[in-house]
C-alpha positions in Angstrom: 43.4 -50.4 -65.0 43.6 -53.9 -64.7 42.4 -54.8 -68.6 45.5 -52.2 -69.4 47.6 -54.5 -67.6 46.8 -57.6 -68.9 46.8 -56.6 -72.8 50.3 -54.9 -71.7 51.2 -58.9 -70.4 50.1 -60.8 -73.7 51.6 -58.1 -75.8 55.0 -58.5 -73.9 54.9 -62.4 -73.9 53.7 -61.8 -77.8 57.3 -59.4 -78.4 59.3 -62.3 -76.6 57.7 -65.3 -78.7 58.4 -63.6 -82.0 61.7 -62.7 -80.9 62.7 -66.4 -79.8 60.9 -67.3 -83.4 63.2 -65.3 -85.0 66.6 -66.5 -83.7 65.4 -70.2 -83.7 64.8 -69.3 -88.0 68.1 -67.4 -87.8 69.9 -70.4 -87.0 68.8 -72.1 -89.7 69.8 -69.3 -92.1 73.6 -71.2 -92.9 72.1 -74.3 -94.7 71.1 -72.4 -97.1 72.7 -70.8 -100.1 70.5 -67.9 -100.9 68.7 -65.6 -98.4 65.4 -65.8 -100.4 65.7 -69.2 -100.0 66.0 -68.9 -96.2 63.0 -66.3 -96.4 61.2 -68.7 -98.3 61.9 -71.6 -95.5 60.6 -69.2 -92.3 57.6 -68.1 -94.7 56.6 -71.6 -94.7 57.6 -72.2 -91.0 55.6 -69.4 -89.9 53.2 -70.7 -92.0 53.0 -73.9 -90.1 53.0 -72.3 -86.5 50.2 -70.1 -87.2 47.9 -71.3 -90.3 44.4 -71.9 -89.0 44.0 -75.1 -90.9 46.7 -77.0 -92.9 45.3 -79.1 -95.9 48.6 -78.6 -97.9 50.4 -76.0 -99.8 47.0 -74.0 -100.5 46.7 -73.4 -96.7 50.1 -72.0 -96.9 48.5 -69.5 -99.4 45.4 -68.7 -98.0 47.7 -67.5 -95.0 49.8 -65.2 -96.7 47.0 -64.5 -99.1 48.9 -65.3 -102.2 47.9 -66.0 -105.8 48.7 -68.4 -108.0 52.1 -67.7 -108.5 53.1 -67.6 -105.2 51.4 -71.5 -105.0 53.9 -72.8 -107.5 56.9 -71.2 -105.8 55.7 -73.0 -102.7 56.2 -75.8 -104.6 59.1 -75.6 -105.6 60.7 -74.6 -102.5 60.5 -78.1 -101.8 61.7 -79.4 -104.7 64.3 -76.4 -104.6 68.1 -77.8 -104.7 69.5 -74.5 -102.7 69.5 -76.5 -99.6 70.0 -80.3 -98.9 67.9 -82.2 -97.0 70.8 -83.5 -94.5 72.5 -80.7 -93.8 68.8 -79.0 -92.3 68.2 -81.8 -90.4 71.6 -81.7 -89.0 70.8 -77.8 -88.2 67.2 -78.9 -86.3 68.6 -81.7 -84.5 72.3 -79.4 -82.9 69.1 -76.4 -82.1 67.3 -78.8 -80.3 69.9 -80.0 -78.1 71.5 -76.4 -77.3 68.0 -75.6 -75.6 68.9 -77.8 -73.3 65.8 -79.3 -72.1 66.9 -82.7 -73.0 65.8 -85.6 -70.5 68.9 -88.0 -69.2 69.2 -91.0 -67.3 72.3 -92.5 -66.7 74.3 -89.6 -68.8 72.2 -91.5 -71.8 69.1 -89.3 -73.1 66.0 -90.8 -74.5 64.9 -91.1 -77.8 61.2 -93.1 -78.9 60.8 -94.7 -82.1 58.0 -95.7 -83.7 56.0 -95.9 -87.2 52.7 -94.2 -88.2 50.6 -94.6 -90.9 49.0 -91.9 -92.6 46.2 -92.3 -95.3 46.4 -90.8 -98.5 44.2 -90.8 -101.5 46.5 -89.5 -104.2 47.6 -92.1 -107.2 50.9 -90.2 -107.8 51.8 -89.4 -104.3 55.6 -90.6 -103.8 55.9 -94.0 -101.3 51.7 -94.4 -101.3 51.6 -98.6 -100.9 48.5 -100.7 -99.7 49.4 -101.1 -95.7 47.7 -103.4 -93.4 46.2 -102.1 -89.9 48.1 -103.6 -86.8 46.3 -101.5 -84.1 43.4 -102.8 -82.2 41.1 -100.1 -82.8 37.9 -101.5 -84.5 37.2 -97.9 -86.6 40.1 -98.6 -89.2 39.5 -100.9 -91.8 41.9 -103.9 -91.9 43.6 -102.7 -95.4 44.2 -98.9 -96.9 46.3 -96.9 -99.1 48.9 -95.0 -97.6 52.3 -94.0 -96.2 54.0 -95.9 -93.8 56.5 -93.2 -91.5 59.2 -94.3 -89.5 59.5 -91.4 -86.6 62.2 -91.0 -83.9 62.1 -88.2 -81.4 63.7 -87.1 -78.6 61.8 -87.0 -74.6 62.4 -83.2 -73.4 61.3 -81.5 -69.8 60.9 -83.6 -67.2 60.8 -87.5 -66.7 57.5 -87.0 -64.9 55.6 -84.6 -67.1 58.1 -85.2 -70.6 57.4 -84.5 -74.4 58.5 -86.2 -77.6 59.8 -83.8 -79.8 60.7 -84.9 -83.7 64.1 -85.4 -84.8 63.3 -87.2 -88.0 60.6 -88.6 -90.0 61.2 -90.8 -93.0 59.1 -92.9 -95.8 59.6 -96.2 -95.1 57.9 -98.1 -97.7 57.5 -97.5 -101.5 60.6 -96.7 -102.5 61.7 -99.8 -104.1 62.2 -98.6 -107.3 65.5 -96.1 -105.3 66.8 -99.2 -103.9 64.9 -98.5 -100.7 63.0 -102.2 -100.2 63.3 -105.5 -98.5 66.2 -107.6 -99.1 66.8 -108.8 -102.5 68.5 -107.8 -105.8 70.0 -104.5 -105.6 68.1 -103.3 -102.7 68.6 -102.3 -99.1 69.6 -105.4 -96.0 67.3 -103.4 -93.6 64.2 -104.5 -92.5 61.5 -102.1 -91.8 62.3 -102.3 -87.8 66.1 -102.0 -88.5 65.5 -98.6 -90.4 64.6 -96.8 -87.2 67.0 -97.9 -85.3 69.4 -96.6 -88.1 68.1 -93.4 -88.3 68.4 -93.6 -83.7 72.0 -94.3 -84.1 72.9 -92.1 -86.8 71.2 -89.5 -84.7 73.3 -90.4 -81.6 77.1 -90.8 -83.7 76.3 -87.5 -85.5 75.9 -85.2 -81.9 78.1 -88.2 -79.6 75.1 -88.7 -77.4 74.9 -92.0 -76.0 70.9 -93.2 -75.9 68.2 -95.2 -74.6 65.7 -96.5 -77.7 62.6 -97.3 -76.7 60.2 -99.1 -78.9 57.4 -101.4 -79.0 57.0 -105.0 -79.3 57.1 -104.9 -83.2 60.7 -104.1 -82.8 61.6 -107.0 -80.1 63.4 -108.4 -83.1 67.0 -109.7 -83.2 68.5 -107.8 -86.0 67.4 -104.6 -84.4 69.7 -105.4 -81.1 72.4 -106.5 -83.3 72.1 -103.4 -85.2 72.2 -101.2 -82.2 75.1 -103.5 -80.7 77.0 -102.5 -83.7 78.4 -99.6 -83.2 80.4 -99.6 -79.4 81.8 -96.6 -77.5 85.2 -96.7 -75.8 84.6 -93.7 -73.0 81.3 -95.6 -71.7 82.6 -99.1 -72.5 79.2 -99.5 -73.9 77.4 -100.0 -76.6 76.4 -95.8 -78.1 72.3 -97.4 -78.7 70.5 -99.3 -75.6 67.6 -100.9 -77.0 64.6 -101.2 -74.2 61.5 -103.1 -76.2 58.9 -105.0 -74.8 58.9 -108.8 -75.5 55.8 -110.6 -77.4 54.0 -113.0 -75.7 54.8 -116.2 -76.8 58.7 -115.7 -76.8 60.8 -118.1 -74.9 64.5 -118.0 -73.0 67.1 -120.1 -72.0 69.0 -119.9 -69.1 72.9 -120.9 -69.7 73.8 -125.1 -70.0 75.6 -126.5 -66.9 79.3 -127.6 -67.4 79.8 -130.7 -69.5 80.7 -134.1 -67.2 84.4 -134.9 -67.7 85.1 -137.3 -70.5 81.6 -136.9 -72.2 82.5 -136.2 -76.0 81.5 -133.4 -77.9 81.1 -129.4 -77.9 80.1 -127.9 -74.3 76.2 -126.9 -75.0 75.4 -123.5 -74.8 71.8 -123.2 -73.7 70.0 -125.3 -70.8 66.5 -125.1 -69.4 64.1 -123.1 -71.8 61.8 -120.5 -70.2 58.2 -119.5 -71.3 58.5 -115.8 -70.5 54.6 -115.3 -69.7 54.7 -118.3 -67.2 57.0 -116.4 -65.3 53.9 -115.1 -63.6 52.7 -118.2 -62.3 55.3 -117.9 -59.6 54.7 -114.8 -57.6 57.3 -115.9 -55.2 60.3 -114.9 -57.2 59.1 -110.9 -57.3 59.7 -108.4 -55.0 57.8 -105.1 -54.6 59.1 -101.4 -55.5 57.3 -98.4 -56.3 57.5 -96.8 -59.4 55.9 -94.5 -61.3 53.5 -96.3 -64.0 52.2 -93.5 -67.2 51.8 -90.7 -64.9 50.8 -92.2 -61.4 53.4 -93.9 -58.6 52.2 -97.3 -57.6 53.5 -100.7 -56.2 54.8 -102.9 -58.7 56.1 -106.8 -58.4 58.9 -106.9 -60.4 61.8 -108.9 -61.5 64.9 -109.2 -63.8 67.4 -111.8 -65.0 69.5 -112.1 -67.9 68.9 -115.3 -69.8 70.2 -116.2 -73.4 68.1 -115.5 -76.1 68.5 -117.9 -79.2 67.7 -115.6 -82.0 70.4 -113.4 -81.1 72.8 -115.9 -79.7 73.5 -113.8 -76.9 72.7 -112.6 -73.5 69.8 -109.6 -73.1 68.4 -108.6 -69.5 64.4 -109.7 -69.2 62.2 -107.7 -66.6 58.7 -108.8 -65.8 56.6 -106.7 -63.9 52.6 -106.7 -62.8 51.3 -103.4 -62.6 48.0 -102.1 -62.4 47.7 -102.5 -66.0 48.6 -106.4 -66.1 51.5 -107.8 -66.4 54.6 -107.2 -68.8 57.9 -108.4 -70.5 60.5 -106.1 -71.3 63.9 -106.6 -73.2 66.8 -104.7 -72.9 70.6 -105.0 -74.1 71.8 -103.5 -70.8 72.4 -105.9 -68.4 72.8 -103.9 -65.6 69.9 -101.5 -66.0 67.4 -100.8 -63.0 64.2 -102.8 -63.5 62.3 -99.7 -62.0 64.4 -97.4 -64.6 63.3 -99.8 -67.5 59.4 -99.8 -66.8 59.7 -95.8 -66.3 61.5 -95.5 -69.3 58.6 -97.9 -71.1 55.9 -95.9 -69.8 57.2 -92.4 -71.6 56.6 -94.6 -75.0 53.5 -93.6 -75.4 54.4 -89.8 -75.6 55.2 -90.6 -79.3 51.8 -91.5 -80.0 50.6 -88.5 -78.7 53.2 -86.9 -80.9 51.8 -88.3 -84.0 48.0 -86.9 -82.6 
């Protein structure tokens, strides 16, 4: 009968997802030094995947309907030192890319960075600092106690219908008494921008996989594409991180001086004309049309790129304006020779991370 046939169906696709659960824990089962301690890690996993509600570690106990006892040995699994934190990130990061879904353009894949704030009412919690509200939603209040994480993650599937999956998470405030702060005495030189394109680039040295970042305009800063410039590969003749950021409103350009008259003392200059980005658009004669796809839907576009100098760098960067349906935009990028229609694709998938941190 045809209800036999469909509770044969789910049971089948029920056998296959616990078996592909069980090879994806299985692969995680070397970081660790003691099988209990590996049994301990999938208990929790399995714990996350299918807990009807997770408040903490007493979900996790509700789910496996454990006692008091078994609560404190949740907690210190975390603390536990029979694993180390870098070595099971290194282990999630290689299984994700041998499922080979990964998303590349231009033999680089794509990875989204990004910072979320998360409130938390705890006095004792580790990193909890007051943070100030950025977003333009009028249901936050302007100032809260919380944690401030700094996210990258990886864009999987397709280009057209993609996902961000998580490839590290990391406190990045509230650490100062570990040397983890803002520049000063004894503590880090990284600013709060600069410490996710850090954790992008160690992601992309420690698997040699050469990568777009895409951020938001909070990271249009210049440290973050000297950072990313750091580091240069000598098979692509490129730079391992390409930074692709949208540019704030009220930042300004310069296209290169012209050559000095002969016998006129002193150094050649190195910048010329100065150019307010957003009046750009006041001269609809110097874009050209293409079609692109724009978050989800294809739609004409006036576009146009040019590399100008940008002071706060000191160096050249690749500017694409655009008017879409959604207004217009400014985007930065540290490829010079990137397709404007491949950067505003590229910038429309940044919002998948958001919907990652929902």
């Amino acid at each position: 009968p045809p209800s036999y046939q469909r509770l044969s169906t789910l049971v089948a696709q029920g056998e296959s997802m616990l078996r592909y659960v069980y090879h994806a824990l299985k692969s995680f089962q070397s970081v660790f030094s003691r099988r209990s301690t590996w049994l301990q890690f999938a208990a929790v996993v399995l714990s996350f995947l299918a807990a009807p509600e997770m408040i903490g570690v007493t979900s996790m106990c509700r789910f496996w309907l454990g006692d008091e006892r078994v609560y404190h040995r949740l907690l210190h699994f975390f603390r536990s030192k029979a694993y180390e934190y870098g070595q099971l990130l290194q282990a999630w990061q290689r299984y994700v890319l041998s499922q080979e879904a990964t998303v590349e353009v231009e033999g680089r894949c794509i990875l989204l960075g990004d910072h979320t704030h998360v409130v938390k009412d705890g006095g004792r919690m580790p990193g909890v600092v007051s943070l100030r509200e950025t977003s333009e939603t009028q249901h936050k209040p302007s100032y809260f106690r919380g944690q401030c994480w700094g996210a990258v993650g990886l864009v999987v599937g397709a280009l057209e219908a993609c996902f961000c999956l998580p490839l590290e998470l990391r406190i990045h405030q509230g650490f100062c008494h570990r040397g983890e702060g803002e520049p000063g005495a004894g503590r880090s030189a990284l600013s709060l921008a600069e410490r996710v394109v850090a954790m992008a680039l160690s992601f992309a040295l420690g698997h040699d996989r050469p990568a777009f970042l895409v951020l938001d305009a909070f990271f249009s800063t210049a440290g973050v594409f000297r950072l990313a410039r750091s580091v240069y590969s000598i098979v692509l003749q490129q730079p391992y991180l390409v930074i692709l950021a949208r540019a704030k409103k009220n930042y300004v350009a310069y296209f290169p001086a012209e050559p000095k008259p002969p016998g006129r003392r002193g150094p050649q200059p190195r910048y010329g004309d100065k150019v307010y980005l957003m009046e750009c658009f006041d001269h609809p004669e110097l874009f050209h049309t293409v079609e692109c796809c724009v978050y989800g839907q294809r739609e004409a576009v006036q576009v146009m790129s040019v590399p100008l100098l940008w002071k706060p760098l000191g160096d050249w960067l690749l500017f694409i304006f655009a008017i879409t349906s959604r207004g217009p935009i400014v985007l930065m990028c540290s490829d010079l020779t990137l397709s404007p229609v491949t950067a505003i694709e590229l910038y429309c998938i940044r919002t998948r991370i958001e919907t990652m941190f929902s």
